[in-house]
C-alpha positions in Angstrom: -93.2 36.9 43.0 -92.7 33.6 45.0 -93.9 30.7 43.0 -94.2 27.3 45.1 -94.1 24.3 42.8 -96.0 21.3 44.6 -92.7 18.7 44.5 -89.9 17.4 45.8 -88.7 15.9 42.9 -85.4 18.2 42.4 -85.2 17.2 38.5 -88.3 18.6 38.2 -87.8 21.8 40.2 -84.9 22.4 37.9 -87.3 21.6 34.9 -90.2 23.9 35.4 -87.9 26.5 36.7 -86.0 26.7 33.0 -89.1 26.5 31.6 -90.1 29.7 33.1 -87.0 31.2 33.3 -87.7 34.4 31.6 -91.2 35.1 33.8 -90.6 37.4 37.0 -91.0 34.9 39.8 -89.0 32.4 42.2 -89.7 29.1 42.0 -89.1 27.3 45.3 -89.8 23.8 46.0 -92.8 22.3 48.0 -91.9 22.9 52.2 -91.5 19.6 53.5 -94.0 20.3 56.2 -96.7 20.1 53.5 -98.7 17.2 52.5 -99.9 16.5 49.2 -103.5 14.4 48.5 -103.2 11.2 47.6 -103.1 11.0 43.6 -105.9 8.9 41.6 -106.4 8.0 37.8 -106.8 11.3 36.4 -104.1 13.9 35.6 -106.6 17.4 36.0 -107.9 16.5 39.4 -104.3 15.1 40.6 -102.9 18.2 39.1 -105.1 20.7 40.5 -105.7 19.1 43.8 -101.7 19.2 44.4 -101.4 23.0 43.1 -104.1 24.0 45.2 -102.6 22.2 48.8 -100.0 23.8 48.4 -101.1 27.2 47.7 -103.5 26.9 50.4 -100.5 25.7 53.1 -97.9 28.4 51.8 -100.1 31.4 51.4 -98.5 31.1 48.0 -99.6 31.4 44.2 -98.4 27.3 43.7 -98.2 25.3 40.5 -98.5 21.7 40.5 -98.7 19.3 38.0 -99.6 15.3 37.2 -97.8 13.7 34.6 -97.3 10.2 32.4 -96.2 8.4 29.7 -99.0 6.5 28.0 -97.6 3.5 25.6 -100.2 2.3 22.7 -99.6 -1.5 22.9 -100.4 -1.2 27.0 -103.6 0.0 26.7 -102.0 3.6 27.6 -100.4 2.5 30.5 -99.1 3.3 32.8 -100.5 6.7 32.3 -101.6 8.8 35.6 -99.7 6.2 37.6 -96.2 6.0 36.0 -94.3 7.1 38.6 -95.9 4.8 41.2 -95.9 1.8 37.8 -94.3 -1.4 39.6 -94.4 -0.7 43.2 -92.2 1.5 45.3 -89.9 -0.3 45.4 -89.2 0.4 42.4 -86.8 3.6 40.8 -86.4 5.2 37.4 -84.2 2.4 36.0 -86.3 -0.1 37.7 -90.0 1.4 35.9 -87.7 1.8 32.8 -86.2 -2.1 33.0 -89.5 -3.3 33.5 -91.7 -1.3 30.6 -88.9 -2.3 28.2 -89.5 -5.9 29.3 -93.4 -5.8 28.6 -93.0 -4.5 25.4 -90.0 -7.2 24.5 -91.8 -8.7 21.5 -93.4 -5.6 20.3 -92.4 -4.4 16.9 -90.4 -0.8 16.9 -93.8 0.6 14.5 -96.1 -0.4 17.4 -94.4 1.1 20.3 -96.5 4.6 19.6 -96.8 6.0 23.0 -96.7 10.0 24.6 -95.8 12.0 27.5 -98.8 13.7 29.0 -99.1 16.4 31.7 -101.5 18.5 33.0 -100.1 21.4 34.8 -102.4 23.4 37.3 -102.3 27.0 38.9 -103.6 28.1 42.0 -104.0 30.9 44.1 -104.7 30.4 48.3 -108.3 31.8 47.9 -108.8 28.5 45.7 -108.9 29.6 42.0 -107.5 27.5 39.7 -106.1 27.1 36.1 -105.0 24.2 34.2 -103.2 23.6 30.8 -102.6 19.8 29.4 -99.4 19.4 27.2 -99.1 16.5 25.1 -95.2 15.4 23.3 -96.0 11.9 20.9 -93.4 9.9 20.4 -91.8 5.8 20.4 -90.3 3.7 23.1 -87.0 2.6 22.1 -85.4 -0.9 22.6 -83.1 0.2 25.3 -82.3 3.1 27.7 -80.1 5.8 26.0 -78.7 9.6 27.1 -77.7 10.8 31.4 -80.0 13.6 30.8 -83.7 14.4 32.7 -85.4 11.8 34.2 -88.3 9.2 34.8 -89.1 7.3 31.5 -86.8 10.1 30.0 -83.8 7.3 28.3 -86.5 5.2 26.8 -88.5 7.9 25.4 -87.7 9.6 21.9 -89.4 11.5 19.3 -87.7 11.1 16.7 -86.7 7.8 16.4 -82.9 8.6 17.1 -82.5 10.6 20.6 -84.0 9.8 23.5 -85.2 12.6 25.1 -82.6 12.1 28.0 -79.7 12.8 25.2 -81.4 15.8 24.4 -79.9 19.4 25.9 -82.8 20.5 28.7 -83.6 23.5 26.5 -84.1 21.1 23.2 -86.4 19.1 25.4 -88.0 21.8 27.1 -89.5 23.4 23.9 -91.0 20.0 22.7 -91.5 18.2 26.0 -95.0 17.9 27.5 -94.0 19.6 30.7 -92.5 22.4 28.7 -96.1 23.0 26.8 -98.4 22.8 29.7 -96.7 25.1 31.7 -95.8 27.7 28.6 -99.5 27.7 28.5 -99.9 29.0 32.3 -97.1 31.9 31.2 -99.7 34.8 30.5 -101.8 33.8 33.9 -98.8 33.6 35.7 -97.9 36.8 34.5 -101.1 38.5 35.2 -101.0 37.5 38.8 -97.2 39.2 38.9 -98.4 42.4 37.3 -101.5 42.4 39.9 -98.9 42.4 43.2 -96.3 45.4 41.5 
């Protein structure tokens, strides 16, 4: 079954597509032909809204997702909008550079913060599923690891790795991504046992 995730982020592609490696589908990334809605301040509508373009443009099942890293002593930003946080000019090292730098004189027990994502399902006749996965954790003091991506090298759970110096299947079972889309495996399942 052809699967259409709504991205063009390739580290992402690669992500999801481990995380569902042993469900009976391809997972091919968005056509660049297809636009995606604008994204606003919630991860369930952005999420959904995304899954369901895409399905609708393919003729695809399509998953889509929102995601973000919410940080305790910024009032949970920048949450919905992390990968837009600072302007586009802006690229992973640059949101990473300047987070660390607003959280300069904050105290390693109050840098509390966690990866969200809510990951959607949709079909082209417009039904829809979503799953929210949730991985708490700290920011660190500095970027560490060469591994994943985004907010990844600032990012750990434990208090020693950041989740970029984890091995992608370490941080797919624990990572937020990794749980909301696990939770679409029976759906997606379904829908491949309904087309044999």
């Amino acid at each position: 079954m052809k699967v259409v995730l709504a991205t063009r982020n390739a580290g992402k592609l690669r992500e999801v597509a481990a995380i569902l490696a042993d469900l009976p589908l391809e997972l091919v990334a968005l056509p660049p032909q297809v636009a995606l809605p604008e994204e606003g301040d919630d991860y369930a509508p952005n999420a959904r809204a995304k899954a369901l373009a895409a399905a609708r443009a393919t003729g695809w099942i399509a998953l889509g997702d929102d995601s973000g890293l919410e940080v305790d002593a910024l009032g949970g930003a920048p949450g919905p909008r992390s990968a837009r946080w600072g302007g586009d000019a802006l690229d992973d090292a640059g949101r990473n550079a300047l987070l660390l730098a607003a959280l300069r004189d904050v105290p390693t027990a109050a840098r509390g913060a966690r990866f969200v994502c809510v990951a959607a399902l949709a079909t082209p006749s417009g039904d829809a599923t979503v799953a929210r996965g949730v991985c708490a954790g700290r920011i660190l003091a500095a970027p560490r690891g060469a591994s994943g991506f985004g907010y990844d090298p600032i990012f750990s759970t434990d208090g020693t790795r950041s989740l970029a110096e984890l091995a992608p299947p370490e941080k797919d079972a624990i990572s937020h991504r990794g749980r909301a889309f696990r939770a679409l495996a029976d759906r997606l399942r379904a829908l491949a046992a309904s087309r044999d």
